[in-house]
KOLGU-557100 format. One record per residue: residue number from 1; residue in one letter; y, x, z of N, C-alpha, C in turn. Coordinates in steps of 0.02 Angstrom, whole numbers, plus 50000, padded with zeros to 5 digits. Layout:
- NUM  a  Y  X  Z  Y  X  Z  Y  X  Z
...
//
This chain:
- 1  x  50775  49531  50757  50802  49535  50823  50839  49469  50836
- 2  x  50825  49453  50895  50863  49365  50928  50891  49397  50995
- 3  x  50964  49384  50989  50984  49351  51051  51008  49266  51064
- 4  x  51008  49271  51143  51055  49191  51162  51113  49214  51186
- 5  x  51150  49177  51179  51212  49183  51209  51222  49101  51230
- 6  x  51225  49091  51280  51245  49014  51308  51203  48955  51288
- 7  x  51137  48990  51277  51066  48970  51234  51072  48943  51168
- 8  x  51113  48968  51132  51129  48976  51053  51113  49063  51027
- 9  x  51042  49018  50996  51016  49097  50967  51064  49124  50909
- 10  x  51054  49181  50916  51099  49236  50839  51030  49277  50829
- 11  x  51033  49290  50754  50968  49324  50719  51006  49382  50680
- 12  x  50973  49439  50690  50963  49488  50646  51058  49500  50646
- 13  x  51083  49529  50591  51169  49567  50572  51218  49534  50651
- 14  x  51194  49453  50652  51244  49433  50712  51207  49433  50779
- 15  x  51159  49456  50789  51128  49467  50860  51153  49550  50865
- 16  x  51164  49596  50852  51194  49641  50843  51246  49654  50855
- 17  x  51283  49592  50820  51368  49582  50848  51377  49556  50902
- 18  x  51333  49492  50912  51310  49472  51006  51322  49542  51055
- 19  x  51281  49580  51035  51255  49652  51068  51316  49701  51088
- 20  x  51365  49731  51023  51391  49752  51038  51468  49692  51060
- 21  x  51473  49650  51097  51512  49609  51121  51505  49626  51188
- 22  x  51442  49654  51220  51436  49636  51286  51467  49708  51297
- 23  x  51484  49763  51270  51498  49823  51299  51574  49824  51278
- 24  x  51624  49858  51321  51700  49874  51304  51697  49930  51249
- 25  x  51669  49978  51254  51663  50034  51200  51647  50009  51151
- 26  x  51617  49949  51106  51573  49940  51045  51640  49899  51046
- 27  x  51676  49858  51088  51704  49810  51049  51759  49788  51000
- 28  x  51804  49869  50980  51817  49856  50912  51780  49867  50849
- 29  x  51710  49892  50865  51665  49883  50812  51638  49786  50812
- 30  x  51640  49768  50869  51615  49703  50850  51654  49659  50821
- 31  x  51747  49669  50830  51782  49642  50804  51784  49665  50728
- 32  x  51773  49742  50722  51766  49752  50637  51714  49689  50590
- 33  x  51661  49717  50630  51580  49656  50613  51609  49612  50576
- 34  x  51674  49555  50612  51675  49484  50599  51738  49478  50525
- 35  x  51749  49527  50513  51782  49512  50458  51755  49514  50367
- 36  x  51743  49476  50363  51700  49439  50296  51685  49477  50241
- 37  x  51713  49544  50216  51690  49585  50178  51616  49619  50205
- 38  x  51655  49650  50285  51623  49693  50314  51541  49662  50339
- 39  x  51539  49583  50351  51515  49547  50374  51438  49533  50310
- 40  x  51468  49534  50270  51430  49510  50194  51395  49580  50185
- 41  x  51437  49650  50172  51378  49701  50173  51330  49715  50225
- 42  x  51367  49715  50299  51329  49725  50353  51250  49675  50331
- 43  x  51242  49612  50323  51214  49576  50329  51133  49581  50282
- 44  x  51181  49634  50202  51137  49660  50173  51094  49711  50211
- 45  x  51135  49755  50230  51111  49832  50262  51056  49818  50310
- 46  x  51069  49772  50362  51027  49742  50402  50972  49726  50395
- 47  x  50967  49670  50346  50907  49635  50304  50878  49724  50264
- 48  x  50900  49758  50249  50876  49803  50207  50831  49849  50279
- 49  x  50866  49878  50315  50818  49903  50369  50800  49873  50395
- 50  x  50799  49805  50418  50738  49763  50446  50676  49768  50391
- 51  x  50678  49745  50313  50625  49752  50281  50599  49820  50280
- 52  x  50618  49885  50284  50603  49954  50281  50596  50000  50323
- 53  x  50602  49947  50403  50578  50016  50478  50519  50030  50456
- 54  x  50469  50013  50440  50415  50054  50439  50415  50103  50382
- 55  x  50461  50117  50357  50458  50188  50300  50525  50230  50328
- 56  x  50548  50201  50375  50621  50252  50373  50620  50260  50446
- 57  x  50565  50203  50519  50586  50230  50564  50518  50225  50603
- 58  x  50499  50282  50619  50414  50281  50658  50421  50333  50713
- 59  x  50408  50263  50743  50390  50275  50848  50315  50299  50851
- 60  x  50321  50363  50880  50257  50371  50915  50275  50410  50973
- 61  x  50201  50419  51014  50211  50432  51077  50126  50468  51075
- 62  x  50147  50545  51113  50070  50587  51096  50087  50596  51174
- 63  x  50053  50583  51233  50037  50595  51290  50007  50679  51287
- 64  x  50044  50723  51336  50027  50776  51346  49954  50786  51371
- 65  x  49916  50844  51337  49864  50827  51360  49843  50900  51389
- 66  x  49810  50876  51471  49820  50919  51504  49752  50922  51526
//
């Protein structure tokens, strides 16, 4: 996942933190994000379900059939 912000891309754990920046409700989670423990596991966790949506998260869509 990429966002820009002021056309400075953020990838993957910090496009996330981009993300929840833009909403008032997320944003003491985004301030949690930036503190360097939390920052270093997040970053794992991230990288870990980015390598593993396809075993842990499957989109489908069955059109009713009429």
């Amino acid at each position: 996942m990429y966002v820009f912000v002021n056309n400075e891309p953020h990838g993957g754990y910090y496009a996330f933190h981009q993300l929840c920046k833009q909403f008032p409700a997320a944003a003491p989670l985004s301030w949690f994000m930036t503190i360097p423990p939390v920052a270093t596991v997040g970053e794992s966790i991230y990288e870990y379900v980015a390598e593993n949506r396809d075993r842990y998260f499957v989109c489908s869509y069955e059109p009713n059939s009429e």
